[in-house]
Each structure stands twice: as C-alpha cells, then as structure tokens.
N, C-alpha and C positions, 0 to 999 in steps of 0.2 A: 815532571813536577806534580803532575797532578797525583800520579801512582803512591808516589812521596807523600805527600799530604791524607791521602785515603789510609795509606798502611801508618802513618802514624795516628791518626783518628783512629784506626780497629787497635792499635796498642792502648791507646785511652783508655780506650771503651772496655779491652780486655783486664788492662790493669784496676780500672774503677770495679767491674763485676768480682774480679778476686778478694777484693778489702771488703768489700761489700758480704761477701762470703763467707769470709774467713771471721767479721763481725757476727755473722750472726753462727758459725760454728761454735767460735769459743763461749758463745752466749747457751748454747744447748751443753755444751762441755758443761758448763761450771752447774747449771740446772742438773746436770747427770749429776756432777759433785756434792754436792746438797742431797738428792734423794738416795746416791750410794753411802755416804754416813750418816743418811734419818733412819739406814735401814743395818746399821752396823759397824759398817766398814770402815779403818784408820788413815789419818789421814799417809802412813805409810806404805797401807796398801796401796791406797789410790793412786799416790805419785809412782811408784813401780810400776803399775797397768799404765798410765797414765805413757811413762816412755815406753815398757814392752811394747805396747801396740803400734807407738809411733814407730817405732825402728821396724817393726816388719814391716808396716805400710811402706815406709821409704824404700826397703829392700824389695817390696814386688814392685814398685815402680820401676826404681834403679835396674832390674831384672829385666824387666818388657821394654826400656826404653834405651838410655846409652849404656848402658852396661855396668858390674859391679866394677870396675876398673875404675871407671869415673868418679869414683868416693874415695882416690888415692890423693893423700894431702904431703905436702911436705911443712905445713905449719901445725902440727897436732901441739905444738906448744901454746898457739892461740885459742888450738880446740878446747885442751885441759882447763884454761885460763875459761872460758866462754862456759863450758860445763860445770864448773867451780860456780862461776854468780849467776850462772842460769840457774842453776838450783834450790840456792838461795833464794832468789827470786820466785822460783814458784814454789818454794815451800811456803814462801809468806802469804803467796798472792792466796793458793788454795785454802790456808790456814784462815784466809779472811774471810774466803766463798760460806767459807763453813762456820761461822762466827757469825756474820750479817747478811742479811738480807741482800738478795742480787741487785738491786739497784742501787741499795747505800755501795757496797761491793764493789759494782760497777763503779760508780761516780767519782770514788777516791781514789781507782785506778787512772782518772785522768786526767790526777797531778804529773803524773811522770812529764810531760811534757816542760813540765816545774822545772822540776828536778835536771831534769837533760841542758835546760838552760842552765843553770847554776852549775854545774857540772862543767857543760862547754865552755865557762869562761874562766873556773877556775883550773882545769887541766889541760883543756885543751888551747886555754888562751884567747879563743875565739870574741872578738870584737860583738861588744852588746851593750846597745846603749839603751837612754832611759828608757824611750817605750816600752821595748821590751820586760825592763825592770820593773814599768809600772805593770805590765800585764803578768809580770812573775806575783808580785803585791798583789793585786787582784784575783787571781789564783786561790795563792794560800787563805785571802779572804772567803771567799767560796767554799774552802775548805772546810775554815773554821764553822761558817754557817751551816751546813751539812752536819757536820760533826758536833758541835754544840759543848766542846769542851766543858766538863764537871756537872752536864745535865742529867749524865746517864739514862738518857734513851737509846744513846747506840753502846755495846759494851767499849770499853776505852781496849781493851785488847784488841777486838777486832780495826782499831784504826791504827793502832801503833804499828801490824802487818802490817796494813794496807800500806800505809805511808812507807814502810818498810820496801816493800814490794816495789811500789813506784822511784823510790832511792835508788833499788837494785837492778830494775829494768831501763831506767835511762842509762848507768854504766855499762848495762849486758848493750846498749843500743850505739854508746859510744864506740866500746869495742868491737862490733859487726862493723861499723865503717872500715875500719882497714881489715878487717877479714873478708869482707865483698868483694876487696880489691881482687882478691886470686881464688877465691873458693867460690862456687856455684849454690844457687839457695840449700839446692836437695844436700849438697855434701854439709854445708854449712848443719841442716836440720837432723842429718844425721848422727854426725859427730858427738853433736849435744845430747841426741837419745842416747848410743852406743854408749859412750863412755859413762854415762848416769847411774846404766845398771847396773855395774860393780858396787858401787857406795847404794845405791837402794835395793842391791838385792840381799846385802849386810842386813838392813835394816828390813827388807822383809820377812827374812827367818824369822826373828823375831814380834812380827807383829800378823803374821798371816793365820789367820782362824776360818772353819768351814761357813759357807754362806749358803743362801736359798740360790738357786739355779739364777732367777732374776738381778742378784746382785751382781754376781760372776758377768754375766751381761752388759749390766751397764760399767761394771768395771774394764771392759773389752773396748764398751763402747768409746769410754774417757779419753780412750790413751788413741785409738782410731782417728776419732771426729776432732781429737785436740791434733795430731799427728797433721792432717790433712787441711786445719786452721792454722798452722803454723808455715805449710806447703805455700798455702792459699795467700796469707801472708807475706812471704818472702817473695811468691813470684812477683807479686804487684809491685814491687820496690823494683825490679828489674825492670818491669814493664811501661813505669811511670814514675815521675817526681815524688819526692817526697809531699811535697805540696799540696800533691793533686791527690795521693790515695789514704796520708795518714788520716784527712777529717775523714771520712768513711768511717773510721772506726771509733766515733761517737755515737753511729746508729747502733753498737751493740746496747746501750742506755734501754731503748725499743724493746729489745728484746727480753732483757733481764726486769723489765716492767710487764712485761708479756707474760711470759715464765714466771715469773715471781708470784704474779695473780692467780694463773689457770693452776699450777702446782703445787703451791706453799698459801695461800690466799692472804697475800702481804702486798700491799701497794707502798709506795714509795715515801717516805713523810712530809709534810708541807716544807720542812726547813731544807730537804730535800729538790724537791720541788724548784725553791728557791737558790739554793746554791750550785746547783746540778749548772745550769745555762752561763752562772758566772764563770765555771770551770772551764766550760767546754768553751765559752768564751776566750780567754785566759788563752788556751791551748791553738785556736784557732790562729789569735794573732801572731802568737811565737812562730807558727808553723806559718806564715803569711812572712811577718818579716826575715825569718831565715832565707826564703824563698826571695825575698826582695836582693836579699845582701849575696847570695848566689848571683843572682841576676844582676847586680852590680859589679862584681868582680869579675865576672866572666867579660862584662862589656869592657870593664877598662883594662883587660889582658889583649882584647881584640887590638883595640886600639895602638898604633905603631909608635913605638914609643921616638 
C-alpha cells in the first residue's frame, strides 16, 4: 500500500513538472514567434518549421525509444479530422501571438476553457449546471474587460483570432478525448505534425524567402521547443487528472509578462491586469467542477445498484 501510494505521489509530481514545462515552453515558442516575424518571417513560414521540427523531434524519440512501428494507427480518420482543426487552430492562435502583445495573447487564450464548456454541453450533452454557467458568464466578462471592445487599444483583429483559436482548441480538445482512448500522446502528436506538412508545405512554396542565418534558427527553434510542449503536454494528461495539471498552465501568463518585458518592452495593460485573474478564475472552476462531477459519477457507478 504504501509502494502504491509513493508511486502515485512520483506520478503527481511527474505529471505537475510536465505542464509546468510545457507552460513555460510554449511561452518561449510564441516569444520566438514575435521575434521571427519582427525580423521577417510569414506567418506561413513559421507554421511549416513550426511542425517540420515537431515531427522529427517525435521521430528521434519514437527511434531511441519504442520504435517507429508504434505510430501505426488504425484511426488516421480521427488523425485527418484532428489535423484539420488543429490547424485552424494554430493558424489563429499564432496569427494573434503576432498581432498582440504576449500577455493580452496569452490571456484570451484562457477562454478556451469557455468554450469547451459550451461545447460539451451542446455536443456532447454533457450535464452543466448553473455554476458552471455563472463561471462561463464570468469568463466572457473578463474577456470583455481585457479586451475593451470598440476602445481600440488592442487591435479588434487580433482578438477576433484569439477568440477564434480558443473556439477551435476546445473542439481540437473535445476530440482527443476519444482519440486517447487507443492512440498514445507521441502517436497522437505525431499524426498532427505529419499530416500538416502536405497542406503547409503547399503553402510554403509560396511564402518562403531567404533569411539571416539567426532567423533560420529560431525558425528550427519554434517547431522544436513547440514540438516537445506539446510532448510535455500530452504526457501529463496520462500521468494525472485533468484537474490536477490543466491549472498549471495559467503559469504560462508568468512567462509571456516575463518575455514580453525583457524582449519587446511591453507590459501587460491595467484592463489587463484586471481581467486576466477573472479568466483564470472562470477556467479554474470549470476545471474544479468537471472534476467534482467525475468524482461523482464514478462514486455512484461504484455503488451496487
């Protein structure tokens, strides 16, 4: 019992360190994204490096570790389907890195939470009651406060992505549940690079131009350190609840205020400021009561009927 107990405490521990990670990878990704198109580069190019990189990263893992064999799927219909709105998805997300500022950026990326609830009850059926609904309310409040609809302090394009993004990453999030079911994180993260490159490498004939040695670089870098936040990411879902690893990744906030300072010298705005903590509020308790209503359904299956 005791062995039990210790080895699911080092899963914790392991799963908490990975989100933690993977928060502050995608936080140096999107900082790369910003300084590779302050210094040129489209956002077509970026997204190309952006998977090139990730797919070899996964294939020299996949190589040293269980073998290329192990990224044999028999659902490539789910993969298509998950490549499809992942795409969309980070076309919008980056189109917004690259529009505002990383911490307004950041901040409106953590509606999706929003979104996933509206989503799960309109598709998936999923039982939500009011709390939840008043912390959906709350939410888009936050939103609005950050955003400042018809102020024009932040550009209205970049939030129409953002919002976009977070639309398309709770669907891309809906759909991984029944893709987790049989596919493993690496195959899962694969899939999604692999099959990307057809449609972005369409698109970068057309948009690739020569760069200084440094861009190249951090174009390598994007598709890498995003590659291996996305890794980072998915382990910790295996390793731990939902519950327990998605708040983790409000500390990317930290970072893109970090980043945001020492490399663009932008701080965060007061309305900012202000509406940042409602959001992450908002998201906390979704992910609190999802976690309750698990934990209540599992008890009353236990129980003999």
């Amino acid at each position: 019992m005791a062995g039990e107990t210790g080895q699911h405490g080092s899963h914790v521990l392991r799963a908490v360190t990975l989100r933690l990670c993977s928060a502050a990878l995608f936080g140096v990704m999107n900082a790369a994204i910003k300084l590779a198109e302050g210094w040129g580069a489209t956002l077509g190019e970026i997204m190309f490096w952006r998977q090139f990189g990730a797919t070899l990263l996964v294939l020299a893992i996949v190589a040293h570790g269980p073998g290329l064999s192990s990224l044999r799927t028999k659902r490539i219909g789910a993969h298509v389907l998950r490549c499809a709105m992942g795409l969309a998805s980070m076309t919008l997300n980056f189109a917004t890195v690259m529009l505002l500022p990383l911490a307004e950026s950041t901040t409106i990326g953590f509606s999706m939470p929003i979104f996933a609830t509206i989503l799960g009850a309109l598709v998936l059926h999923e039982p939500t009651g009011w709390r939840r609904w008043l912390a959906v309310l709350a939410g888009f409040i936050g939103v609005l406060i950050v955003t400042q609809p018809g102020s024009g302090h932040i550009p209205p394009l970049g939030v129409a992505t953002g919002l976009g993004a977070a639309v398309l990453a709770a669907s891309v999030s809906i759909l991984l549940r029944t893709i987790g079911r049989t596919e493993t994180g690496l195959t899962t993260v694969f899939w999604f690079s692999f099959l990307s490159l057809a449609p972005l490498g369409i698109v970068y004939v057309f948009t690739a131009q020569a760069h200084a040695p440094q861009v190249w670089a951090t174009l390598l870098a994007i598709g890498l350190i995003g590659g291996l936040a996305q890794i980072a990411m998915t382990r910790a879902l295996h390793l731990g609840a939902v519950s327990l690893v998605v708040p983790m990744d409000y500390t990317s906030l930290i970072w893109a205020t970090l980043l945001g300072a020492l490399l663009f010298d932008r701080l965060p705005t007061p309305a900012t400021w202000l509406g940042a903590p409602i959001i992450i509020a908002s998201g906390l308790y979704i992910v609190w009561r999802e976690h309750r209503r698990h934990v209540e359904e599992t008890r009353v299956a236990l129980v003999p009927g």
